[in-house]
Each structure stands twice: as structure tokens, then as C-alpha cells.
ZATOR-865488 format. One record per residue: residue in one letter; x, y, z of N, C-alpha, C, O, CB in turn. Coordinates in steps of 0.05 Angstrom, whole numbers, padded with zeros to 5 digits, always signed. Glycine has a CB too. Example, Ala and Ser with C-alpha at 12.3 -4.5 7.8 and 13.67 -1.06 7.14 Angstrom:
# residues 2
A+00264-00114+00156+00246-00090+00156+00264-00066+00156+00285-00066+00169+00226-00089+00181 S+00257-00045+00142+00273-00021+00143+00258+00001+00157+00268+00023+00161+00282-00012+00114 
This chain:
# residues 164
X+00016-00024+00000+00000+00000+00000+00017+00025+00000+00040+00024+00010-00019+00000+00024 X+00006+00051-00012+00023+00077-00007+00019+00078+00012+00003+00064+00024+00020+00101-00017 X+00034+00095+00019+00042+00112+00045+00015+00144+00051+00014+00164+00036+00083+00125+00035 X-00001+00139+00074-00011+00157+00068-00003+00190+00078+00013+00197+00095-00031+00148+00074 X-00024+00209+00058-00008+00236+00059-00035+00250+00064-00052+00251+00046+00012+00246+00029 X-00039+00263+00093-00063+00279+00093-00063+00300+00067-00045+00309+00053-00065+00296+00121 X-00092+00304+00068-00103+00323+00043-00114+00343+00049-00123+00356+00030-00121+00314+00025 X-00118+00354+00072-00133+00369+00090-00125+00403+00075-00139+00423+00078-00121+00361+00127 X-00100+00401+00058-00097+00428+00038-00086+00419+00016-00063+00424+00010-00080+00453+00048 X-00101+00407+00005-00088+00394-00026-00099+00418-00045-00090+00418-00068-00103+00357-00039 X-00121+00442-00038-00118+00460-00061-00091+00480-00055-00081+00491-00074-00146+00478-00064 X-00083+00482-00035-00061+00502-00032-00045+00494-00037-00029+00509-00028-00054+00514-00013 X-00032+00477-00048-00010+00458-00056-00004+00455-00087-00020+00447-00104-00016+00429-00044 X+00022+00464-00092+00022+00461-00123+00029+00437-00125+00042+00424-00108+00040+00480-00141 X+00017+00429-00156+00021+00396-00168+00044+00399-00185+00050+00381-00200-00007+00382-00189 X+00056+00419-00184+00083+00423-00209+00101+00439-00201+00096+00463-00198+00076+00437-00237 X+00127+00429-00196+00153+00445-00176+00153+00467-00199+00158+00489-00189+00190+00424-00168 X+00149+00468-00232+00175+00484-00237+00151+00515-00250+00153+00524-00272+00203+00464-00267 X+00130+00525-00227+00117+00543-00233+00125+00572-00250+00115+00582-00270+00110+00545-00212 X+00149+00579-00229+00155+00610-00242+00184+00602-00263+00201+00618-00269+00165+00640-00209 X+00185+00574-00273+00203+00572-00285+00208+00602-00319+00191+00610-00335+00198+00539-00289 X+00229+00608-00316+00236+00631-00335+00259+00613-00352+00278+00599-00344+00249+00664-00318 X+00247+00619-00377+00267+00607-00401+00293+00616-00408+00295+00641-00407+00255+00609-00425 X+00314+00605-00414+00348+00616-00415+00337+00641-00445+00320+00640-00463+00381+00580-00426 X+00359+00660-00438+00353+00671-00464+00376+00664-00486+00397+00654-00479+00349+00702-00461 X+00369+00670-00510+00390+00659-00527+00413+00683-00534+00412+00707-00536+00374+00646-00555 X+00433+00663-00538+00460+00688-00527+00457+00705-00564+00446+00702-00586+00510+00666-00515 X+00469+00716-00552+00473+00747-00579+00490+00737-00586+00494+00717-00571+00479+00783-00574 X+00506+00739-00603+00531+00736-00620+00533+00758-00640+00513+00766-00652+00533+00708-00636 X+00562+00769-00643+00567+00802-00659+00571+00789-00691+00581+00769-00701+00604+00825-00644 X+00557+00811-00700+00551+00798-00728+00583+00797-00750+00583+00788-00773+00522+00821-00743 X+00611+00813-00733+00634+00804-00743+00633+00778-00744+00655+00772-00753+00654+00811-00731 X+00615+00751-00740+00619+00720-00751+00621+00722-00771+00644+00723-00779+00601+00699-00748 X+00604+00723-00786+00600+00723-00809+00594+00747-00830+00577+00765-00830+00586+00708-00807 X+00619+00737-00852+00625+00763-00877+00603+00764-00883+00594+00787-00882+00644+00759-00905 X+00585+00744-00892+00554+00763-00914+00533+00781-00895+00518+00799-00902+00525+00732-00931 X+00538+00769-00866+00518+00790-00855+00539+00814-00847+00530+00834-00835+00497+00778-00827 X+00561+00813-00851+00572+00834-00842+00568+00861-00871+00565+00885-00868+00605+00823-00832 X+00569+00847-00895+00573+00868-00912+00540+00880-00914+00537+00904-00917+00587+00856-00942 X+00515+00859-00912+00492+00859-00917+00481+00889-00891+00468+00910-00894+00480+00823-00914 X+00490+00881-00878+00485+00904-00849+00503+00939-00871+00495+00962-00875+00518+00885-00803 X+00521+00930-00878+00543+00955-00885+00522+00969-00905+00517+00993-00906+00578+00944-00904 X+00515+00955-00914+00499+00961-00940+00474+00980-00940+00472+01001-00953+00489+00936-00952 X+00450+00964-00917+00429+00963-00911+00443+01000-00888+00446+01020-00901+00418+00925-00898 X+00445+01000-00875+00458+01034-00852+00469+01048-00871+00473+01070-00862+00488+01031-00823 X+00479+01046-00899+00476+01065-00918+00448+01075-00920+00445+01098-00910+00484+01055-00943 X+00427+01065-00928+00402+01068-00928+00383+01078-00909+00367+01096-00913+00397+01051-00933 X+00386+01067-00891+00368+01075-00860+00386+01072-00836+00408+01062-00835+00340+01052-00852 X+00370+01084-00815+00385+01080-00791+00379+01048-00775+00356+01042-00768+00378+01107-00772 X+00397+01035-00772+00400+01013-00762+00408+01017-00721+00429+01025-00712+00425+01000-00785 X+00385+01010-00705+00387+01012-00678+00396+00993-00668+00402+01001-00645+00368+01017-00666 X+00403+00967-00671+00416+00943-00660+00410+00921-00677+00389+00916-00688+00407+00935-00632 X+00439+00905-00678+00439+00894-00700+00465+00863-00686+00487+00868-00677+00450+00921-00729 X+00455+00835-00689+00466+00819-00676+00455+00790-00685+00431+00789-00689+00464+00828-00650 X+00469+00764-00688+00462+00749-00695+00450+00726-00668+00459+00724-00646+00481+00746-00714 X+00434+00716-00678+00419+00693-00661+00409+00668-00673+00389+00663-00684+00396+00703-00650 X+00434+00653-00665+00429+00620-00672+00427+00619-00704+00411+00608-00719+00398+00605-00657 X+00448+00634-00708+00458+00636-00744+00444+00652-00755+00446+00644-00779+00455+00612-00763 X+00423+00678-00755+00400+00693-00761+00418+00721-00750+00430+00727-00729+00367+00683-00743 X+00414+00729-00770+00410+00765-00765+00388+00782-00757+00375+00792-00774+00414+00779-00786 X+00383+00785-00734+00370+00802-00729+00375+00833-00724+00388+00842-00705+00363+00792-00714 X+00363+00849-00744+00367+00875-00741+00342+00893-00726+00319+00887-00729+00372+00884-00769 X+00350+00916-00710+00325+00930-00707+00325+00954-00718+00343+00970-00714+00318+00933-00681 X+00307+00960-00731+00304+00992-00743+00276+01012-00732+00259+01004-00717+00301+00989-00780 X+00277+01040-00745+00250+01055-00726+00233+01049-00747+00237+01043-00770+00250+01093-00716 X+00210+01053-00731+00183+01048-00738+00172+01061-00771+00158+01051-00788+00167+01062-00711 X+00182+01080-00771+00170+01095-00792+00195+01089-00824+00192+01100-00846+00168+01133-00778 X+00216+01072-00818+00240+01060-00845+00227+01041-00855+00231+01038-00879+00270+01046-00837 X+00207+01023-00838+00201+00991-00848+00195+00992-00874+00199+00969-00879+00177+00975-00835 X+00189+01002-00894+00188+00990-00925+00207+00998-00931+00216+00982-00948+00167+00998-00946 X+00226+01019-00926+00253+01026-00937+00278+01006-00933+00295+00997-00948+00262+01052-00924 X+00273+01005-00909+00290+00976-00898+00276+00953-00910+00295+00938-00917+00289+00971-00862 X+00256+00944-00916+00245+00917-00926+00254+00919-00958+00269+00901-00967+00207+00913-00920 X+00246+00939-00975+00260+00954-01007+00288+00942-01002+00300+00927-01017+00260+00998-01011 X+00294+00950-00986+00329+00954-00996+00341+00920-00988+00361+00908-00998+00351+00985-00970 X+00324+00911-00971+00338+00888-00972+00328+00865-00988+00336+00842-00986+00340+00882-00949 X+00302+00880-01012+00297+00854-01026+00318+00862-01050+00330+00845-01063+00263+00847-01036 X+00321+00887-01054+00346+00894-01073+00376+00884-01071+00393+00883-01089+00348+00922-01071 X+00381+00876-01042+00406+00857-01038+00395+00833-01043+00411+00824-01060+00421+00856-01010 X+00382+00820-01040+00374+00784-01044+00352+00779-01026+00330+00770-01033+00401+00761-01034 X+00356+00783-01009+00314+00775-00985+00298+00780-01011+00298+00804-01018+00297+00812-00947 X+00286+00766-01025+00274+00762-01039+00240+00740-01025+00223+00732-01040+00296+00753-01058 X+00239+00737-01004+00223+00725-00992+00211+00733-00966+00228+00732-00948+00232+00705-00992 X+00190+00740-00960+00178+00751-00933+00167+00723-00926+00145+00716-00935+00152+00779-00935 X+00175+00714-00916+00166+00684-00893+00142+00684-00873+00122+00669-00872+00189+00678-00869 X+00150+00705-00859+00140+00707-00830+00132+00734-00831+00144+00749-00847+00161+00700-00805 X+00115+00741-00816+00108+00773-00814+00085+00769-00784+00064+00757-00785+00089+00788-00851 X+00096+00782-00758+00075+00781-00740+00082+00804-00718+00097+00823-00723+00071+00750-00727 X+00071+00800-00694+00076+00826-00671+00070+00796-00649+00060+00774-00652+00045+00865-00669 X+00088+00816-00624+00085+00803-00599+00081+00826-00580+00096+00846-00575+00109+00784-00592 X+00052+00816-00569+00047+00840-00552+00059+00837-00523+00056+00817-00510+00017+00845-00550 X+00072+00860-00515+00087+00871-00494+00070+00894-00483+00085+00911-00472+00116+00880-00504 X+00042+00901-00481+00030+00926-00480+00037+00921-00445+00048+00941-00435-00007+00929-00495 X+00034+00900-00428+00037+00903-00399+00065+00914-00393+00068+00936-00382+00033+00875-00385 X+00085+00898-00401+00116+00907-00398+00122+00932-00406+00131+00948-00390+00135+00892-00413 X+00116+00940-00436+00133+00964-00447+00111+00986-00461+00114+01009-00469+00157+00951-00472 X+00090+00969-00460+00068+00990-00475+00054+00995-00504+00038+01013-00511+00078+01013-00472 X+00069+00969-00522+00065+00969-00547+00067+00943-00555+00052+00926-00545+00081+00984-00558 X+00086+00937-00578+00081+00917-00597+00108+00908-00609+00120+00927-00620+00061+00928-00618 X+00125+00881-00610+00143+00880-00624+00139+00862-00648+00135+00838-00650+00161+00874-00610 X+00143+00885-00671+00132+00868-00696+00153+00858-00707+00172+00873-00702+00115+00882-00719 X+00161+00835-00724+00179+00825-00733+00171+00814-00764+00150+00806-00773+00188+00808-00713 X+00203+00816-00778+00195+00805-00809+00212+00792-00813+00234+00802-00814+00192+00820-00832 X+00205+00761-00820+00225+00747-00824+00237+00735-00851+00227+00717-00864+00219+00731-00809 X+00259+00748-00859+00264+00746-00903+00278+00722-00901+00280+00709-00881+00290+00776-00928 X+00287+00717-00919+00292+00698-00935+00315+00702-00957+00309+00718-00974+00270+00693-00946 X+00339+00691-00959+00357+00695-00983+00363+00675-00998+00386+00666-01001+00380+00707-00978 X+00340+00664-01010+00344+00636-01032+00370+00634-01041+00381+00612-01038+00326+00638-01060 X+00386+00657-01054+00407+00653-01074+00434+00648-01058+00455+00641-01070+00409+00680-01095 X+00432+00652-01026+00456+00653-01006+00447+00634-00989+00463+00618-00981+00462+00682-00990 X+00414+00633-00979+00410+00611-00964+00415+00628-00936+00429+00617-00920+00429+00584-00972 X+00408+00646-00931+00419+00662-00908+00379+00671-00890+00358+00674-00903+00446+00700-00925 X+00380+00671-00878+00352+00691-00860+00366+00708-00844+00388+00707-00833+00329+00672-00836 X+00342+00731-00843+00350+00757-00832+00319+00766-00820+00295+00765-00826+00365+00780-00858 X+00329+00771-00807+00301+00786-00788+00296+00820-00783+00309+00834-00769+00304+00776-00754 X+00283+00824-00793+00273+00854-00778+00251+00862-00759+00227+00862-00765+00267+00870-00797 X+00263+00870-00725+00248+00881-00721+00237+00909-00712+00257+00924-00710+00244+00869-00714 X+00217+00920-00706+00211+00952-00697+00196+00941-00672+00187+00918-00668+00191+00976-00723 X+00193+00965-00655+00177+00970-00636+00156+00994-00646+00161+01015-00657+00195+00976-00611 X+00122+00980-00636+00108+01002-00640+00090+01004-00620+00078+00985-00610+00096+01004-00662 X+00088+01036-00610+00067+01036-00589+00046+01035-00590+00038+01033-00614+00065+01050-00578 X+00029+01035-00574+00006+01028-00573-00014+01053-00587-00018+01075-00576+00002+01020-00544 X-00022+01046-00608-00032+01065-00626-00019+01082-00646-00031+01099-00659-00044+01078-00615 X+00001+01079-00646+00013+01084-00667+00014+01069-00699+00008+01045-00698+00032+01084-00657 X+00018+01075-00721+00009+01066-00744+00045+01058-00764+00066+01072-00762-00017+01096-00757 X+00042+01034-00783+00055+01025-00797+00053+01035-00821+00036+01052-00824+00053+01005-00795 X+00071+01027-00843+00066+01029-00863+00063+00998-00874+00077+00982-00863+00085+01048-00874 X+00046+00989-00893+00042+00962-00903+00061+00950-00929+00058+00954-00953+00011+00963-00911 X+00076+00939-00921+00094+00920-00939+00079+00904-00965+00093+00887-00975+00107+00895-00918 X+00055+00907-00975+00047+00883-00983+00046+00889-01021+00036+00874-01039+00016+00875-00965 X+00061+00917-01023+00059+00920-01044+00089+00907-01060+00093+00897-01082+00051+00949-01045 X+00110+00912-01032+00138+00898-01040+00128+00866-01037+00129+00854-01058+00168+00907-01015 X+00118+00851-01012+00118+00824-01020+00077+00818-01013+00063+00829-00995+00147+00801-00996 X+00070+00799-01032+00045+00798-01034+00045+00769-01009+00024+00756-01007+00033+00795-01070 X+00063+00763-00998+00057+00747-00972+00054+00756-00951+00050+00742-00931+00072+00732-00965 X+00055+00794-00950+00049+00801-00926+00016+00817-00928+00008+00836-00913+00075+00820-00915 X+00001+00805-00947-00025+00804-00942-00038+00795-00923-00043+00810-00904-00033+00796-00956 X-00046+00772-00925-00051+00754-00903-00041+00759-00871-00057+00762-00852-00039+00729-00912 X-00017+00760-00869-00001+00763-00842-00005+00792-00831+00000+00796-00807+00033+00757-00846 X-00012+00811-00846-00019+00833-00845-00051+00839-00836-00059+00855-00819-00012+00842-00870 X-00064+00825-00850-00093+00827-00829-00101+00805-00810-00123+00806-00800-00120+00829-00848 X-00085+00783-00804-00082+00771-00787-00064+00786-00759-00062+00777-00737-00071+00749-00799 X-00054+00812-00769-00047+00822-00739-00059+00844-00727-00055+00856-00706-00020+00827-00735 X-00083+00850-00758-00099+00867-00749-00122+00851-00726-00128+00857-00703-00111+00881-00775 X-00129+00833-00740-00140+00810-00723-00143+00802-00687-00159+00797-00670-00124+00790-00734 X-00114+00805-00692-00109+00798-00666-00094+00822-00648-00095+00823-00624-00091+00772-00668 X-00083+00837-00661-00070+00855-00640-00091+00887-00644-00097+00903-00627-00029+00858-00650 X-00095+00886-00664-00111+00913-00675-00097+00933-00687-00102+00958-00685-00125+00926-00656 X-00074+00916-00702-00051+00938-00717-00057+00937-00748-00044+00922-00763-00016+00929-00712 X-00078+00956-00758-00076+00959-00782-00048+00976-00798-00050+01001-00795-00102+00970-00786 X-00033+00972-00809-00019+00982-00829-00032+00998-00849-00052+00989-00861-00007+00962-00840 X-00022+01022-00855-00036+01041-00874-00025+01033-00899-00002+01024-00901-00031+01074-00869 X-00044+01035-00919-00042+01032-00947-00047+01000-00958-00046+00994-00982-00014+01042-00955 X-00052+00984-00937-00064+00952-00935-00085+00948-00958-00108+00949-00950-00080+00946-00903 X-00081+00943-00988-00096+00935-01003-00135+00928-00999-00154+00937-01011-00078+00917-01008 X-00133+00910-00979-00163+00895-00967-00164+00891-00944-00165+00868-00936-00170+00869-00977 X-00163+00912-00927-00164+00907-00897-00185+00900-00885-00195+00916-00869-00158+00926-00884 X-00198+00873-00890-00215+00857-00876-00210+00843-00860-00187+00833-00863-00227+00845-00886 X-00224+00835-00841-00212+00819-00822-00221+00786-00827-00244+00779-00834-00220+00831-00792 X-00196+00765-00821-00197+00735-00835-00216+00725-00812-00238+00718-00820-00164+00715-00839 X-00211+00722-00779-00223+00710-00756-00240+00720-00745-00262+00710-00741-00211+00706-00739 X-00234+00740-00738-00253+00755-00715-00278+00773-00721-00268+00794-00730-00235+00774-00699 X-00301+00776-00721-00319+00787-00732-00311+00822-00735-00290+00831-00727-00343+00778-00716 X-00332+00838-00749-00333+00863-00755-00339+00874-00731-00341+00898-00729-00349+00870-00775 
């Protein structure tokens, strides 16, 4: 037989040791690793202002301001990102007060990914990518959807899930 264990506060009792567990974060690495993101970055801060810029788990991630994003997205399908993958926001409105939207390209001909992201506050407005890539249709009113960030100049801004 077990061993018995009064229950007299089995709701006050957690069933899972690792509650406030917090995830490792993933280390930065300076984007001197590697020559193509090093020249690709050189290239791209000719063009716009580049605010932090560092690689993660072989990915470039760059951050730029809010109001460059098609200039920065232009210029880097003119180097090779020839592919918009990913396009979404992660809301931070409790922590910081806004929104971190991210775009994730693609360089078929190098085989390389690069990320861009901006921070936007809470009510503040984008400009819409979807005239440079027609995959950020979809992902574009899917975050109107969910976060309530319409992008200006958005071809068909209907919403896919959530009612009118």
C-alpha cells in the first residue's frame, strides 16, 4: 500500500515544482561571424538607420525605427531577401506599452535569414509591406485580427477571424 499523505490542503499545494520557471535567453553573437551579414548590415545603414543589429542561432537580427520599415524591407529585397516568410507582432502592451513586430526574409540565392524588427506603441500606425511582398497580405490582417494593428495603405483590410 502507499504511504498515506493527509489532504486536509491539497488546493493550496502546487502539483508542479517548476511554476515561475523563466526560459534561458538565447545568447547574442556580434555579427563580425560572419562576412555576408557583415557586408549585408554595411549596405542596408547606408540606407536607414539601423538601432541594434546581432546574430541569433545563425539569423540576423536587425532592429530599425518604426517609420523605415518599407525602406528597410525595399532595400533588402534589392540585396537578395527576396522572400517575406513570417510577418507578426508580440504583444508587450503590460511590460513596455506596445508591440514587437517582426519580419522574417529569406535569401534563396545565399540561403541566409535575416530578421527585422521595430517596436510600436500602442496606437501608433505602420506602413504596409504588401505592395513589396504579396505574402504580407494575409499576415498583415491577421495582426490586425489579433493585435488591432492595421498598417496604412493595406490593399483589403478585412478581417480573416474575428468578426466586424
Amino acid at each position: 500500500m502507499r504511504k498515506y499523505k493527509p489532504k486536509n490542503n491539497a488546493q493550496k499545494e502546487v502539483y508542479y515544482k517548476d511554476r515561475f520557471y523563466v526560459s534561458p535567453r538565447i545568447l547574442r553573437e556580434p555579427i563580425t561571424n560572419d562576412a555576408v551579414y557583415c557586408a549585408d548590415v554595411e549596405m542596408l545603414g547606408k540606407q536607414v538607420k539601423i538601432i541594434e543589429s546581432y546574430l541569433e542561432r545563425g539569423t540576423l537580427v536587425i532592429w530599425v525605427e518604426k517609420d523605415s520599415i518599407y525602406s528597410t524591407l525595399a532595400t533588402l529585397k534589392t540585396i537578395g531577401y527576396d522572400v517575406l516568410s513570417e510577418l507578426s507582432a508580440i504583444d508587450y502592451l503590460e511590460q513596455k506599452g506596445g508591440f514587437e513586430i517582426f519580419y522574417q526574409m529569406l535569401s534563396l540565392s545565399r540561403a541566409k535569414r535575416l530578421r527585422v524588427k521595430i517596436f510600436l506603441r500602442k496606437g501608433e500606425k505602420i506602413e504596409s509591406v504588401t505592395e513589396l511582398f504579396r505574402s504580407a497580405d494575409w499576415s498583415e490582417r491577421e495582426m490586425y485580427d489579433m493585435f488591432g494593428i492595421l498598417p496604412l495603405g493595406h490593399p483589403y483590410p478585412k478581417r480573416i477571424l474575428m468578426p466586424d
